[in-house]
N, C-alpha and C positions, 0 to 999 in steps of 0.2 A: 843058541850061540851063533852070533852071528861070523860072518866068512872074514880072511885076516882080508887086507885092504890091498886093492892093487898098487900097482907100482908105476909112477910116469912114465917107467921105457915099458913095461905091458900094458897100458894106456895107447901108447905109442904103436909100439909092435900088433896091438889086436885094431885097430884103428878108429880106438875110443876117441883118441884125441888128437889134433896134428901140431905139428911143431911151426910156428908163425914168428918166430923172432926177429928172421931178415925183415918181414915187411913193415914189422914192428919197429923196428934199430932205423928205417928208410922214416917214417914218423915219427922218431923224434923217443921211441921208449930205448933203454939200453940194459935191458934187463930180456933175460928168457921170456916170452909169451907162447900161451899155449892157447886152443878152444877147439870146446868138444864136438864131437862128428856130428850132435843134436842140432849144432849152432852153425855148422859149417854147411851140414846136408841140407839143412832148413832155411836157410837165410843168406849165406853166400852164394853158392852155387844159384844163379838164377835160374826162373824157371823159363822155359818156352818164350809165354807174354813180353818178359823184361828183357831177353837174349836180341828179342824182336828190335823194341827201344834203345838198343846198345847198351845194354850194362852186361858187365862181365865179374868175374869173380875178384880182380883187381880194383875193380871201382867200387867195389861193396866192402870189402877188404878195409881200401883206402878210410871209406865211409865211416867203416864201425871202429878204427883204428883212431881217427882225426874227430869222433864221438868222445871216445874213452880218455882220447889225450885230456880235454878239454874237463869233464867230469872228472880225471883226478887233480886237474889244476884248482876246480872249485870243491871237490872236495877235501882237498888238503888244506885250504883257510877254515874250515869249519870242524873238521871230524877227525880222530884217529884211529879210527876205523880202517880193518883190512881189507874189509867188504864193498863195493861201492855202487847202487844200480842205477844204471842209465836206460833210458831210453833211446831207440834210434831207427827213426823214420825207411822201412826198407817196404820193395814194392810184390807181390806173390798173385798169380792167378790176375795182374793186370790191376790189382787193387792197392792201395798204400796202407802199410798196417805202420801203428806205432810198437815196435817189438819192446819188450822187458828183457836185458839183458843185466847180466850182472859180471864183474870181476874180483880175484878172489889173490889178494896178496899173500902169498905163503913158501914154506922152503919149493926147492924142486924136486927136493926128494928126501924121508927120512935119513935116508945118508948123505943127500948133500944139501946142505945149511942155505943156500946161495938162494936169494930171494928169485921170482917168479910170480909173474901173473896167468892167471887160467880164467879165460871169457867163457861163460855158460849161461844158462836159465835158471832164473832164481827155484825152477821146479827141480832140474837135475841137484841143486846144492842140498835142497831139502833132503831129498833121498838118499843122496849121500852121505848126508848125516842123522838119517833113520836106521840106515841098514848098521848103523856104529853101535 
């Protein structure tokens, strides 16, 4: 049997996930955005090499935000689809990786109805919806 499902504010509260709406609403989204600590601790937050290069967590932010705008503009001519993955060029250990990232259209919360996006790894949604 598997365990019941958490909740965005225990997401929130345990520090699964963080709350990114202001930077989101500042590019142009005007819905709740969220993304999970996998995606923030691994990809935002730069490491050493890149802090070196001046990037900061604003400019990765900016990055993956002005990414996502654009992949739902071309995916909303083609798909209706909640699901959407993009790619997006980010730099770790001094190297440039093409990262797999996904966004996931859905309420914000069993009890509240109110659309939301949640940026993850298309490995975190899998398991998410293993453990169901």
């Amino acid at each position: 049997m598997s365990s019941p499902k958490k909740t965005r504010k225990q997401a929130l509260d345990e520090g699964k996930q963080r709350d990114i709406s202001e930077a989101a609403g500042e590019s142009g989204l005007m819905i709740p955005v969220f993304i999970t600590a996998e995606v923030w601790d691994n990809w935002i937050v730069p490491d050493e090499e890149s802090m070196k290069r001046g990037e900061d967590q604003k400019i990765r932010l900016k990055s993956l935000l002005d990414k996502l705008l654009y992949f739902i503009r071309v995916h909303r001519q083609t798909s209706k689809s909640n699901i959407i993955y993009f790619p997006i060029p980010l730099t770790k250990g001094g190297e440039e990786k093409n990262v797999q990232l996904m966004s996931l259209l859905g309420p914000v919360e069993s009890s509240d109805k109110r659309p939301c996006i949640t940026i993850m790894t298309p490995e975190e949604y899998e398991a998410e919806n293993q453990a169901m």
